[in-house]
C-alpha positions as CSV (number, residue, x, y, z in Angstrom):
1,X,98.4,56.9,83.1
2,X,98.2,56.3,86.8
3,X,101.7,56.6,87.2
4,X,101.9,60.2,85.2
5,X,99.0,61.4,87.5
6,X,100.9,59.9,90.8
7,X,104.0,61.6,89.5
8,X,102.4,64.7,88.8
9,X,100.5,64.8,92.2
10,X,104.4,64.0,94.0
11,X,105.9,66.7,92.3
12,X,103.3,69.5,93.1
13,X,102.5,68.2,96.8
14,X,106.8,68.5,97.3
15,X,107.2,71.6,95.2
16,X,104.4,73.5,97.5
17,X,106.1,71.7,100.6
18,X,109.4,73.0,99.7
19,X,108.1,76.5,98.5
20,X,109.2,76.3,94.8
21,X,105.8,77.0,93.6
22,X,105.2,80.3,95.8
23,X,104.3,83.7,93.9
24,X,107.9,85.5,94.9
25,X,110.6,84.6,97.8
26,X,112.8,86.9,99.5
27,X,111.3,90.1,99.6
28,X,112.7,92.7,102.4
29,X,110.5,95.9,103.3
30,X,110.5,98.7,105.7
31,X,108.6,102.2,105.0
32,X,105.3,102.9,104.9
33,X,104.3,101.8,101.0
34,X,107.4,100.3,100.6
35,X,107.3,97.6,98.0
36,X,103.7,96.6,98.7
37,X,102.6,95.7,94.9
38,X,105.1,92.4,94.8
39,X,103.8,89.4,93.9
40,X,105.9,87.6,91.7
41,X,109.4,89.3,92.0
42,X,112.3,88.1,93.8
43,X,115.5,89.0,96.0
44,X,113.9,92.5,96.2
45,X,114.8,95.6,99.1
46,X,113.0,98.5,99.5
47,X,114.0,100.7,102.6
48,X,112.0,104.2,102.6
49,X,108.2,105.6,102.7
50,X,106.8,104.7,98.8
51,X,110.4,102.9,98.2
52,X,109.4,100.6,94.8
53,X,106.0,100.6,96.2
54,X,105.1,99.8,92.3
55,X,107.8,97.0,92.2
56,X,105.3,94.3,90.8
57,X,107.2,91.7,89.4
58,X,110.9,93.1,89.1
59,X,113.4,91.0,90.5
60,X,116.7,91.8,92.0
61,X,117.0,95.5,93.2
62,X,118.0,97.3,95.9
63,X,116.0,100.8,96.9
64,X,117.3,102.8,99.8
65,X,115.4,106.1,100.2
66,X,111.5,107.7,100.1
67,X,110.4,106.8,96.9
68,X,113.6,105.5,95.4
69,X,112.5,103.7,92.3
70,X,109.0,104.7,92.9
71,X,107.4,103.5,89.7
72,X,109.4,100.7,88.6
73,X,107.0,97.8,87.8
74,X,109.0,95.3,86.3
75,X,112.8,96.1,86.0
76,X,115.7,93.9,87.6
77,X,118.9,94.1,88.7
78,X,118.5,98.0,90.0
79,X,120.7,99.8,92.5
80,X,118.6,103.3,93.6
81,X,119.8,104.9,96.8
82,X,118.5,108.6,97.3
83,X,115.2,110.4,97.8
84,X,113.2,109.6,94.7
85,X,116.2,108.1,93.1
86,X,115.2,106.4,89.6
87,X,111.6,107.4,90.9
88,X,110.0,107.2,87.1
89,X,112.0,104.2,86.0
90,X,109.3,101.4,84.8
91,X,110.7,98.5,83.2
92,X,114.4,99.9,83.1
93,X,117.1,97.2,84.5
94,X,120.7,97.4,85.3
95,X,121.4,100.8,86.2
96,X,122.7,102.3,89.7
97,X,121.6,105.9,90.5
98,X,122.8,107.6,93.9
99,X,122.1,110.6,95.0
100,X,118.8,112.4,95.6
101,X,116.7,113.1,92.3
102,X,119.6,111.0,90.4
103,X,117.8,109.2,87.4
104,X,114.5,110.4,88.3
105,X,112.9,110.4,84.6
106,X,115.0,107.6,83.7
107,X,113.3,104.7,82.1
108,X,116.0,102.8,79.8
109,X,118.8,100.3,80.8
110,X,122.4,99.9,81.5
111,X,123.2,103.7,83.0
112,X,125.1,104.7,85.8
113,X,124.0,108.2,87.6
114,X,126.1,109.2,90.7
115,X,124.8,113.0,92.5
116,X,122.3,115.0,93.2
117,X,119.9,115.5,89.9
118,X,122.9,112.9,87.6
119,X,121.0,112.0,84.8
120,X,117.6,113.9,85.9
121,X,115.9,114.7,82.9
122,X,117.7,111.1,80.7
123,X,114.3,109.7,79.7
124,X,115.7,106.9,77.0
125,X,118.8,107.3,76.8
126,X,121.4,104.0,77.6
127,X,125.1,102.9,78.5
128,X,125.7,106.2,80.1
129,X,127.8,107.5,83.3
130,X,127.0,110.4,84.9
131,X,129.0,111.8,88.0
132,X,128.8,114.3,89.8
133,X,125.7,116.9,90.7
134,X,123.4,117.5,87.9
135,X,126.0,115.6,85.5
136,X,124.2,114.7,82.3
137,X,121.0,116.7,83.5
138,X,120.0,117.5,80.3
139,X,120.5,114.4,78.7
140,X,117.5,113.0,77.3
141,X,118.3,110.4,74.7
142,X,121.7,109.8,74.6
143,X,123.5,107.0,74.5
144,X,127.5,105.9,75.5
145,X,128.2,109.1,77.2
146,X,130.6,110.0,79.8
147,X,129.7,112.8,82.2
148,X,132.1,113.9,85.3
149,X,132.1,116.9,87.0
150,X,129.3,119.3,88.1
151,X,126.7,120.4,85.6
152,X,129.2,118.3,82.8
């Protein structure tokens, strides 16, 4: 029993030492409101006033512009780079949106939104590509689509 409690002790004292223990690592900021909610994601960068200010646990993502992935609280692996850019997206991972307003009701996974308003009003929908300004605006729930061109 001694020697379980001695280990035990050994592992957390070097664990908190070494910082494997800590609440999230890695986390870059710079905007007023810019990803202040974190406390247990990691790898995380959020560049813009409000960028994924309510990035709570999500892990992974990249937001570049005012209140790019604004209410995302938990999704990973996220790519938003535009003014409010996948600004509604909440647990949503693996997309990219670029462009200003691109994605911005967007809350599923897997979608690629390229433009100014791509995939704007997409609320579910999944597996899609949309490029080009306001390509797929209309979309709400659809899923495996291809979109190019303006208004497509």
């Amino acid at each position: 029993m001694k020697t379980q409690i001695f280990t035990c002790l050994l592992f957390l004292c070097g664990a908190f030492a070494f910082g494997t223990l800590q609440g999230q690592t890695l986390n870059e900021s710079l905007g007023t409101g810019a990803g202040t909610s974190i406390s247990s994601g990691d790898f995380n960068v959020f560049i813009g006033d409000s960028a994924g200010t309510s990035t709570s646990s999500g892990s992974e993502n990249t937001f570049v512009g005012e209140q790019a992935g604004f209410s995302t609280t938990s999704g990973s692996e996220n790519v938003f780079i535009g003014q409010d850019a996948g600004h509604s997206n909440t647990t949503g991972s693996d997309n990219v949106y670029i462009g200003q307003l691109a994605g911005y009701n967007s809350t599923n996974i897997d979608n690629v939104f390229i433009g100014t308003e791509a995939g704007y009003s997409n609320t579910s929908g999944g597996d899609n590509v949309f490029i080009g300004e306001e390509a797929g605006y209309s979309n709400t729930e659809g899923f495996d689509n291809v979109f190019i061109g303006e208004d497509a």
